[in-house]
mmCIF file as gemmi writes it, N, C-alpha and C atoms, coordinates in Angstrom:
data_model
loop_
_atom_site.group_PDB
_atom_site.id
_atom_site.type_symbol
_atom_site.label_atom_id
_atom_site.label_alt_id
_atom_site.label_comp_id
_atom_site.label_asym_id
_atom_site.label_entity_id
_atom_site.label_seq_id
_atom_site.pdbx_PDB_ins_code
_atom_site.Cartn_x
_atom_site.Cartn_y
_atom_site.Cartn_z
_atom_site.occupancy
_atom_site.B_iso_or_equiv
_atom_site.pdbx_formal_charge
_atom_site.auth_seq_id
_atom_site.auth_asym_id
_atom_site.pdbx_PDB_model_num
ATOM 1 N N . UNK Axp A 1 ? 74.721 96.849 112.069 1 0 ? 1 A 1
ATOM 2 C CA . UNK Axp A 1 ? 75.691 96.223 111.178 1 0 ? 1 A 1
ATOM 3 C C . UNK Axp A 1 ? 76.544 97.319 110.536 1 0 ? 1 A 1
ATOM 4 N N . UNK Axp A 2 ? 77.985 97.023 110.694 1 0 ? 2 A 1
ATOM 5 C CA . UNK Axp A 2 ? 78.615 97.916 109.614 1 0 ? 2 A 1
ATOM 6 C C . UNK Axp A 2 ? 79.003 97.796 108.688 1 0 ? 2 A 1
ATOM 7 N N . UNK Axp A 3 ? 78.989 99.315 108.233 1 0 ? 3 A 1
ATOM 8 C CA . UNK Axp A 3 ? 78.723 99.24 106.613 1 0 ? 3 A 1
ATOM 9 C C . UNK Axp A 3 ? 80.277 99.222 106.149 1 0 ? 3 A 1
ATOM 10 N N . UNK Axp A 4 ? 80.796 99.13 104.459 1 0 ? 4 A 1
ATOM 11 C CA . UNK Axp A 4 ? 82.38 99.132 104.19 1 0 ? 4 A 1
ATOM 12 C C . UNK Axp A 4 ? 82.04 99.993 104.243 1 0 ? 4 A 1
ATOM 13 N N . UNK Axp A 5 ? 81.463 101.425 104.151 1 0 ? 5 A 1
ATOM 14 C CA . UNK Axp A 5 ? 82.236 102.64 104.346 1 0 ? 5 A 1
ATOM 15 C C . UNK Axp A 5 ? 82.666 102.736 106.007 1 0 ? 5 A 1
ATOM 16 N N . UNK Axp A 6 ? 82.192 102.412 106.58 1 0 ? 6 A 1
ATOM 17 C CA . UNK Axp A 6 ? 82.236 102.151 108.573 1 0 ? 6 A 1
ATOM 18 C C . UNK Axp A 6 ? 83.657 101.661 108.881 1 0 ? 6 A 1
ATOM 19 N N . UNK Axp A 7 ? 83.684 100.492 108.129 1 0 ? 7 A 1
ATOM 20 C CA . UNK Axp A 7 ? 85.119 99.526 107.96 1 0 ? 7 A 1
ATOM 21 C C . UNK Axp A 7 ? 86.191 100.658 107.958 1 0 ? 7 A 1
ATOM 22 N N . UNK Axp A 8 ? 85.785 101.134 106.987 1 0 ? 8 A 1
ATOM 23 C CA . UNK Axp A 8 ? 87.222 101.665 105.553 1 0 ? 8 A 1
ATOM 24 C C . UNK Axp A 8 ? 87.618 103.158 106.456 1 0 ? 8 A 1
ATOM 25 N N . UNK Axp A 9 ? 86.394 103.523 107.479 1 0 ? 9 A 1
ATOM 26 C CA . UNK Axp A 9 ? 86.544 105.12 108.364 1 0 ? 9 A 1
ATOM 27 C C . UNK Axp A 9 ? 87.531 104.287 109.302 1 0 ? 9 A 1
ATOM 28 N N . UNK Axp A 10 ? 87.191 103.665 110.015 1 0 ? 10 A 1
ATOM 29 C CA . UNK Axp A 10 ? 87.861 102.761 111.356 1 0 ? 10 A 1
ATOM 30 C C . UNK Axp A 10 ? 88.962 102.492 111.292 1 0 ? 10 A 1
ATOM 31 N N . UNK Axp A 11 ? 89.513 102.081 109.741 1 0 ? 11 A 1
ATOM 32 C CA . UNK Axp A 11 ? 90.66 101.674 109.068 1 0 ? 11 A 1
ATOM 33 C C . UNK Axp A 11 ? 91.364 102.301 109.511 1 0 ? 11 A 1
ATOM 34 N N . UNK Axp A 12 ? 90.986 103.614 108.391 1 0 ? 12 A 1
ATOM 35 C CA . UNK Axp A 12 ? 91.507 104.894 108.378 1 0 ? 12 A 1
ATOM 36 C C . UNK Axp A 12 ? 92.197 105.71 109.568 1 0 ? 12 A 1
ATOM 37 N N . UNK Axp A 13 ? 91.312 105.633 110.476 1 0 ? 13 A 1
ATOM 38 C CA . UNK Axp A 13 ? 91.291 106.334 111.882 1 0 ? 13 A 1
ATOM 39 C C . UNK Axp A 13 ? 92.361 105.639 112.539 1 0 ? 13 A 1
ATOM 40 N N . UNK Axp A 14 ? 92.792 103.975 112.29 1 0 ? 14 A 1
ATOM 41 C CA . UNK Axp A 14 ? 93.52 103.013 113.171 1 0 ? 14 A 1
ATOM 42 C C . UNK Axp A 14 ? 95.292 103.603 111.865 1 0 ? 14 A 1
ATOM 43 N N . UNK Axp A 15 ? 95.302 103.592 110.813 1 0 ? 15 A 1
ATOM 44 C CA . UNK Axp A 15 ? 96.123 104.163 110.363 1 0 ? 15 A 1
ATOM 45 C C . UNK Axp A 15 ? 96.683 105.545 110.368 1 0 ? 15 A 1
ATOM 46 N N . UNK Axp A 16 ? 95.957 106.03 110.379 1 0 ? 16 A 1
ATOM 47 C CA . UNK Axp A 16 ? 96.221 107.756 110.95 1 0 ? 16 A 1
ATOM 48 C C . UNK Axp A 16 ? 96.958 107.975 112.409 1 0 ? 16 A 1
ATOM 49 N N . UNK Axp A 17 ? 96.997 106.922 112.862 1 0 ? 17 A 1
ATOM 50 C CA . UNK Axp A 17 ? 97.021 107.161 114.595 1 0 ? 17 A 1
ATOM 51 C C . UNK Axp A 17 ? 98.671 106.4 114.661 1 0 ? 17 A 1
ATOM 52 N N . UNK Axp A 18 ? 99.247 105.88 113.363 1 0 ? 18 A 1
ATOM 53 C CA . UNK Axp A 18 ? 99.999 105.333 113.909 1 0 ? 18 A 1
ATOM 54 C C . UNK Axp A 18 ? 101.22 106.109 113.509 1 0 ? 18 A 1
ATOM 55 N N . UNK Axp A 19 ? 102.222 106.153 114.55 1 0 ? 19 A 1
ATOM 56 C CA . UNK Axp A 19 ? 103.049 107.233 114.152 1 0 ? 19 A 1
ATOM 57 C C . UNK Axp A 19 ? 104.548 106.493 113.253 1 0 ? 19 A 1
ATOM 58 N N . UNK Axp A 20 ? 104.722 106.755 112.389 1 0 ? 20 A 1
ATOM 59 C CA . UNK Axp A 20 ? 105.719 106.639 111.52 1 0 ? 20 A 1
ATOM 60 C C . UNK Axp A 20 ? 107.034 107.693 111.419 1 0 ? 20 A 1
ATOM 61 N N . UNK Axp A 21 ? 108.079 106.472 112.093 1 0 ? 21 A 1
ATOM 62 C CA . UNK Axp A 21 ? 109.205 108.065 112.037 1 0 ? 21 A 1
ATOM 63 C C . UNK Axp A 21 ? 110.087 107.843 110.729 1 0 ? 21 A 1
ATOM 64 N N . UNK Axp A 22 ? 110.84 107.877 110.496 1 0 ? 22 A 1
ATOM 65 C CA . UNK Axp A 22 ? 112.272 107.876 109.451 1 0 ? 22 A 1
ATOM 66 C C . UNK Axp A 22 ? 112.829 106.602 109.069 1 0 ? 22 A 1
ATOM 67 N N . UNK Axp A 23 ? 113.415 105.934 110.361 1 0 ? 23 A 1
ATOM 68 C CA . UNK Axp A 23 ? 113.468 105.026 110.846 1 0 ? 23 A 1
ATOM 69 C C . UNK Axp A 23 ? 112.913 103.487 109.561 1 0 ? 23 A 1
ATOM 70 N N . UNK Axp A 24 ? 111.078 103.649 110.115 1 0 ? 24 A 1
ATOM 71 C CA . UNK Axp A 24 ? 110.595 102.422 109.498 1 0 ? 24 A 1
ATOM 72 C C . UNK Axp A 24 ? 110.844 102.691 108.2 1 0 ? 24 A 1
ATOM 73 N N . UNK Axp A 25 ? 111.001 103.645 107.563 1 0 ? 25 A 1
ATOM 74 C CA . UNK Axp A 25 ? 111.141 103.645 106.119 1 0 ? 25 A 1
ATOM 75 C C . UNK Axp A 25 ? 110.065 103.408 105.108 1 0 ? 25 A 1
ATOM 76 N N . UNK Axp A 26 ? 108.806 103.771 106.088 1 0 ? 26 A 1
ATOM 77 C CA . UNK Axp A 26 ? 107.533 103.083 105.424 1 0 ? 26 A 1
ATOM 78 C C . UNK Axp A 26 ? 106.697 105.091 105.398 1 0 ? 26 A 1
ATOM 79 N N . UNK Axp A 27 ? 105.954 105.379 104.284 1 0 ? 27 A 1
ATOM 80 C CA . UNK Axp A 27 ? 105.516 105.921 103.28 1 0 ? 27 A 1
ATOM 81 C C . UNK Axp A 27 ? 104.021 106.058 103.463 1 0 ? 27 A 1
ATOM 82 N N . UNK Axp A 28 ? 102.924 106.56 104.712 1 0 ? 28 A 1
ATOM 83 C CA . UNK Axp A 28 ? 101.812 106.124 104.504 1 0 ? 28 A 1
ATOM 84 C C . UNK Axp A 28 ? 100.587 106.618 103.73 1 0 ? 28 A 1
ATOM 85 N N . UNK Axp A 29 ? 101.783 108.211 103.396 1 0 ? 29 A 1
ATOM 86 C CA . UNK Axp A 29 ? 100.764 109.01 102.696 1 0 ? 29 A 1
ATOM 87 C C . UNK Axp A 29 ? 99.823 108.077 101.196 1 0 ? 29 A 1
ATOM 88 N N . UNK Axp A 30 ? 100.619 107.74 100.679 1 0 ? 30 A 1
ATOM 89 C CA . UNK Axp A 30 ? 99.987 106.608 99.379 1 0 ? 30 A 1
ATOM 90 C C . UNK Axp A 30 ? 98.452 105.566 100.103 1 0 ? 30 A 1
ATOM 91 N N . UNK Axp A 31 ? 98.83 105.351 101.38 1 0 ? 31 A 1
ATOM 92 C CA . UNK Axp A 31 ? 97.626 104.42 101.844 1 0 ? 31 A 1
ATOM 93 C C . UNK Axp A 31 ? 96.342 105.225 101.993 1 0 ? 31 A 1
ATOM 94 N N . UNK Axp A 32 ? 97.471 105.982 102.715 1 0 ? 32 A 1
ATOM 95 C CA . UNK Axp A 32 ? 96.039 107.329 103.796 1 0 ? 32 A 1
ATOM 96 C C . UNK Axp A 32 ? 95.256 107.957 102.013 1 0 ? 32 A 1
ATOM 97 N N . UNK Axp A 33 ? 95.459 108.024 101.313 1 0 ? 33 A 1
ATOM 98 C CA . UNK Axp A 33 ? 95.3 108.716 99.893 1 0 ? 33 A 1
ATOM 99 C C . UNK Axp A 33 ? 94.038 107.711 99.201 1 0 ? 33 A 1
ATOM 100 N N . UNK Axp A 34 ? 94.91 106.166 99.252 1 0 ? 34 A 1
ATOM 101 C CA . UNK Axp A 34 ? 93.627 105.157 98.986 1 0 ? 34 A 1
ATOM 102 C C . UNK Axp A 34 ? 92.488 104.943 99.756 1 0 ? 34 A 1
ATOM 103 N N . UNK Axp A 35 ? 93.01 105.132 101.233 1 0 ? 35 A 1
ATOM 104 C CA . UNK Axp A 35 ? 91.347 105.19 101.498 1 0 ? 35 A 1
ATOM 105 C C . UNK Axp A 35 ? 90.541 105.837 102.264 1 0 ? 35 A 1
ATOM 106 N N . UNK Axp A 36 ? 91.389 106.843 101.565 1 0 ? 36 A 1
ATOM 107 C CA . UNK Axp A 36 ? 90.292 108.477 101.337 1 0 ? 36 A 1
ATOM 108 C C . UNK Axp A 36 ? 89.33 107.972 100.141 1 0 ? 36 A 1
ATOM 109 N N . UNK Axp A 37 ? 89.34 107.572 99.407 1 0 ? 37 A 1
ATOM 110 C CA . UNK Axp A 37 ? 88.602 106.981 97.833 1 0 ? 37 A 1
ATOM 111 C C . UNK Axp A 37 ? 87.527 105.911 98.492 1 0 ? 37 A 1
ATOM 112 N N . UNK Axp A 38 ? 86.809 105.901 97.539 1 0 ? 38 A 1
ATOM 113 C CA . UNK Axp A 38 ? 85.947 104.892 97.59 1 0 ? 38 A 1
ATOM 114 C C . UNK Axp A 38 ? 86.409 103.915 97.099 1 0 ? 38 A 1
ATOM 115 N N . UNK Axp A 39 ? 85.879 102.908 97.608 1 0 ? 39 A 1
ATOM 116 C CA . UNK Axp A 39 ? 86.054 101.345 96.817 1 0 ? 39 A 1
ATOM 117 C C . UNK Axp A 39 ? 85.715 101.592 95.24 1 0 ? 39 A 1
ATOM 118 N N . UNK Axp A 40 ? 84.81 101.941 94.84 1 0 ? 40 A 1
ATOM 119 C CA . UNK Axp A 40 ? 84.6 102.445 93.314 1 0 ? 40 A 1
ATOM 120 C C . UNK Axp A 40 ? 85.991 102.929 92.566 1 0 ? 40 A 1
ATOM 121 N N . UNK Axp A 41 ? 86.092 104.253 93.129 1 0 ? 41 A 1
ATOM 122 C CA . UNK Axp A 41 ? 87.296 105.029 92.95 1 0 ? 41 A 1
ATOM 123 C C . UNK Axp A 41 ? 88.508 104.167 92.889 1 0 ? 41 A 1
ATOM 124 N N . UNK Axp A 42 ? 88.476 103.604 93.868 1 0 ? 42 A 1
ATOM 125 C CA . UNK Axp A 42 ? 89.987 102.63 94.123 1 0 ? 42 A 1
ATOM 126 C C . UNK Axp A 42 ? 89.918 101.735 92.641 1 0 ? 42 A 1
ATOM 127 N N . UNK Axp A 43 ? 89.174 101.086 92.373 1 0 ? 43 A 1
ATOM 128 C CA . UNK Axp A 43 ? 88.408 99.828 91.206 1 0 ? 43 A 1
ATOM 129 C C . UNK Axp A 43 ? 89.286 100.825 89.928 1 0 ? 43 A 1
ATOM 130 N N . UNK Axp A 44 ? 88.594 102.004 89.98 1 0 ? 44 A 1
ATOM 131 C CA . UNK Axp A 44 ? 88.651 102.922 88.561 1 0 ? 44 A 1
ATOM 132 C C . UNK Axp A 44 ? 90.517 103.37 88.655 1 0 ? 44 A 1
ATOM 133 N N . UNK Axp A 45 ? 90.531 103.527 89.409 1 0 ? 45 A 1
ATOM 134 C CA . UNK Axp A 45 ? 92.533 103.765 89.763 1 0 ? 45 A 1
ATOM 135 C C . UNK Axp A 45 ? 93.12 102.499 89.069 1 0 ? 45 A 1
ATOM 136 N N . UNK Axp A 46 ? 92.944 101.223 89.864 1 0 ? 46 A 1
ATOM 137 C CA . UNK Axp A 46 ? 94.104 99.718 89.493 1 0 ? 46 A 1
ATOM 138 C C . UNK Axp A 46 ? 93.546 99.609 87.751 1 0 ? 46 A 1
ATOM 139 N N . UNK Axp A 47 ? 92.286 99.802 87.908 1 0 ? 47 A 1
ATOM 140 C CA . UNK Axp A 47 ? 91.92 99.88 85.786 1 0 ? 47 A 1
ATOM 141 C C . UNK Axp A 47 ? 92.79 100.735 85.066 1 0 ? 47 A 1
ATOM 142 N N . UNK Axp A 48 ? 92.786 101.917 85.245 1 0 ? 48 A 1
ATOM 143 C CA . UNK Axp A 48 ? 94.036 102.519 84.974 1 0 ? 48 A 1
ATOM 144 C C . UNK Axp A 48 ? 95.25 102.366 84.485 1 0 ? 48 A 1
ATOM 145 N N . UNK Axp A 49 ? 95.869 102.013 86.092 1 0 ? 49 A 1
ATOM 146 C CA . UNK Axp A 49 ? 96.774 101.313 85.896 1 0 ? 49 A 1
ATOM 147 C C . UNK Axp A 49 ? 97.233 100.54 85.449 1 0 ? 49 A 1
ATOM 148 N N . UNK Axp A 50 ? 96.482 99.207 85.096 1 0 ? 50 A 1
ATOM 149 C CA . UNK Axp A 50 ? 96.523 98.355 84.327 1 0 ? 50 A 1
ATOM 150 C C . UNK Axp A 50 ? 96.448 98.452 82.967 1 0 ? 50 A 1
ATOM 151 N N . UNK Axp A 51 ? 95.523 99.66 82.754 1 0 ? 51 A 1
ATOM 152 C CA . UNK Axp A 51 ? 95.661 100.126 80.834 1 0 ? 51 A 1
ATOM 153 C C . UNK Axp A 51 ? 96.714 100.399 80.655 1 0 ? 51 A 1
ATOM 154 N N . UNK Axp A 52 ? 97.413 101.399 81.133 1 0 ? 52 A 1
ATOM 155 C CA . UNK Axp A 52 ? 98.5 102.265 81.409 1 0 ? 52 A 1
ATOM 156 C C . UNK Axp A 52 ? 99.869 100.868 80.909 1 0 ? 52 A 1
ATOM 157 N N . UNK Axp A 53 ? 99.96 100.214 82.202 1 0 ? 53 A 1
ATOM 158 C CA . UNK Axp A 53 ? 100.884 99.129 81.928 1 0 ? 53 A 1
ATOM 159 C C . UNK Axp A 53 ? 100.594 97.945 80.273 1 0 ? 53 A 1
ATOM 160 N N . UNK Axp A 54 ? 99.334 97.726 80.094 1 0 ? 54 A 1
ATOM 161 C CA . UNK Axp A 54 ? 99.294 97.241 78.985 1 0 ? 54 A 1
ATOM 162 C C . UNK Axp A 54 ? 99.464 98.147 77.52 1 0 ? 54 A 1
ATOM 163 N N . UNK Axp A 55 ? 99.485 99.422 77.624 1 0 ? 55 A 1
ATOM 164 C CA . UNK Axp A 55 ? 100.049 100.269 76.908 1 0 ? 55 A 1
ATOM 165 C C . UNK Axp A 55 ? 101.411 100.427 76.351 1 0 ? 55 A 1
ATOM 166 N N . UNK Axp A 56 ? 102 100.271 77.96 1 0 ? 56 A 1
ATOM 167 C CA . UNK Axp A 56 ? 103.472 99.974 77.725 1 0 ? 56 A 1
ATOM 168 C C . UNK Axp A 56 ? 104.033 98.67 77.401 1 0 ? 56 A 1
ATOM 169 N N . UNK Axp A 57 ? 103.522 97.944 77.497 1 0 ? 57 A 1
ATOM 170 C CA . UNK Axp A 57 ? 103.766 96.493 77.231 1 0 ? 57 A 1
ATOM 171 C C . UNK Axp A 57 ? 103.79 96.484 75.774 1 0 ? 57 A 1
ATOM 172 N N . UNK Axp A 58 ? 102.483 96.782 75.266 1 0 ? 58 A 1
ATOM 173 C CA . UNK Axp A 58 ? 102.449 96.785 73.804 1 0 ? 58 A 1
ATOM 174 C C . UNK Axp A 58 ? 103.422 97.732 72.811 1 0 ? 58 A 1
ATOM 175 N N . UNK Axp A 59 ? 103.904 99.279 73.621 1 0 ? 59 A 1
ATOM 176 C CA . UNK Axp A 59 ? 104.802 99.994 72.428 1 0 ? 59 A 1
ATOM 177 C C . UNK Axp A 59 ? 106.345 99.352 72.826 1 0 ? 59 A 1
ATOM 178 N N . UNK Axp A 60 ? 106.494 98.872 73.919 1 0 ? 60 A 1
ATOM 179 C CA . UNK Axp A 60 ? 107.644 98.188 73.847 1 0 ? 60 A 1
ATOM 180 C C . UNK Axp A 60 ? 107.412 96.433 73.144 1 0 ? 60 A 1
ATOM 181 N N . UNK Axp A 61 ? 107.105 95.965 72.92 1 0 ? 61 A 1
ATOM 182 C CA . UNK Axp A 61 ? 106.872 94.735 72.011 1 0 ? 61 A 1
ATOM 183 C C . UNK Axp A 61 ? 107.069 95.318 70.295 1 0 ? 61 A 1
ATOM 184 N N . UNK Axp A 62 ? 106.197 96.546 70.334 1 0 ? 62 A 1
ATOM 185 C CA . UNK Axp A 62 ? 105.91 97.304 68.671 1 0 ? 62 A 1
ATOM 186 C C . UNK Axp A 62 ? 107.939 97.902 68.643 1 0 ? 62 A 1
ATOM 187 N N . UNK Axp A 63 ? 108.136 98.329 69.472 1 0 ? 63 A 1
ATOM 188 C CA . UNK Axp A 63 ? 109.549 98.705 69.387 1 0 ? 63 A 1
ATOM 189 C C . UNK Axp A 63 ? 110.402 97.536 69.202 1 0 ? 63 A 1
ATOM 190 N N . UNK Axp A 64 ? 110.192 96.661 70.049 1 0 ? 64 A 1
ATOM 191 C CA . UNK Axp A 64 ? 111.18 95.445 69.433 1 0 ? 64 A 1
ATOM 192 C C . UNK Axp A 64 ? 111.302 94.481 68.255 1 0 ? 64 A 1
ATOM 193 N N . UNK Axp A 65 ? 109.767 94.892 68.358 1 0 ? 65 A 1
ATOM 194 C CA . UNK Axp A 65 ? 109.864 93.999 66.263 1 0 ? 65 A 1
ATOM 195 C C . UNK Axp A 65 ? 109.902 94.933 65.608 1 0 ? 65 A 1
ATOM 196 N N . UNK Axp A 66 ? 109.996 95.942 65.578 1 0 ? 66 A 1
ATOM 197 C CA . UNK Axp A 66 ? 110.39 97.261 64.646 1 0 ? 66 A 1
ATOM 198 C C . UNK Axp A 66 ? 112.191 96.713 64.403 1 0 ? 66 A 1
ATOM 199 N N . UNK Axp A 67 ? 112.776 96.973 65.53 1 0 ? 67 A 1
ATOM 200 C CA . UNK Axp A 67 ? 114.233 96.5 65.808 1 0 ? 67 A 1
ATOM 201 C C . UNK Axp A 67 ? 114.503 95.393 64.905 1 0 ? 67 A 1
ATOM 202 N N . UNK Axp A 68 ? 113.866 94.1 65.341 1 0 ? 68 A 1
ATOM 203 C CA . UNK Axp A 68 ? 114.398 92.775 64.884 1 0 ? 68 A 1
ATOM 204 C C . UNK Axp A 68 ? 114.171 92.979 62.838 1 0 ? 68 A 1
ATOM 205 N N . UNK Axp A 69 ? 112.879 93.433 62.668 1 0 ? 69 A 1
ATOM 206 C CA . UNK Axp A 69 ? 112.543 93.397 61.283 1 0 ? 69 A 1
ATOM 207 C C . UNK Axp A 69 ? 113.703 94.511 60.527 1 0 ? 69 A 1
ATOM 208 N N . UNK Axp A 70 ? 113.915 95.258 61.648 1 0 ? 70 A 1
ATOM 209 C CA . UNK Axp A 70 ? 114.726 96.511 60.443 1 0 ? 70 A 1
ATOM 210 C C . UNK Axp A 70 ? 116.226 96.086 60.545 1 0 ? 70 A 1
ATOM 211 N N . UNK Axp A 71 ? 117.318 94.614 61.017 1 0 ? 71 A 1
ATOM 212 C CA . UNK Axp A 71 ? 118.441 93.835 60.555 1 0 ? 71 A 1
ATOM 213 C C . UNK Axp A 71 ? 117.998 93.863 58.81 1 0 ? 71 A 1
């Protein structure tokens, strides 16, 4: 039986192989990067990200009622 790390090598190996010229306009280093990572790793990255974005969400909200209150 294979394992997700088995999956995620096979993946890998089927993405690596495919050749990308100029052309497609497609970027694979960002993929090939994710799954080099573990599924863990990957989990702990989009958390991140997601703080990150709710961070910004919140000082831009704190900036706009700063704005509206100081008319």
């Amino acid at each position: 039986m294979a394992t997700d790390g088995d999956k995620e090598e096979r993946i890998l190996r089927e993405i690596l192989s495919i050749q990308v010229t100029d052309a497609d306009g497609i970027d694979l280093s960002l993929l090939k990067d994710s799954l080099a990572k573990t599924p863990w790793e990957r989990m702990q990255a989009n958390d991140d990200a997601v703080n990150f974005g709710e961070s910004l969400r919140a000082a831009m909200e704190k900036k706009v009622n700063n704005h509206v209150h100081s008319r």
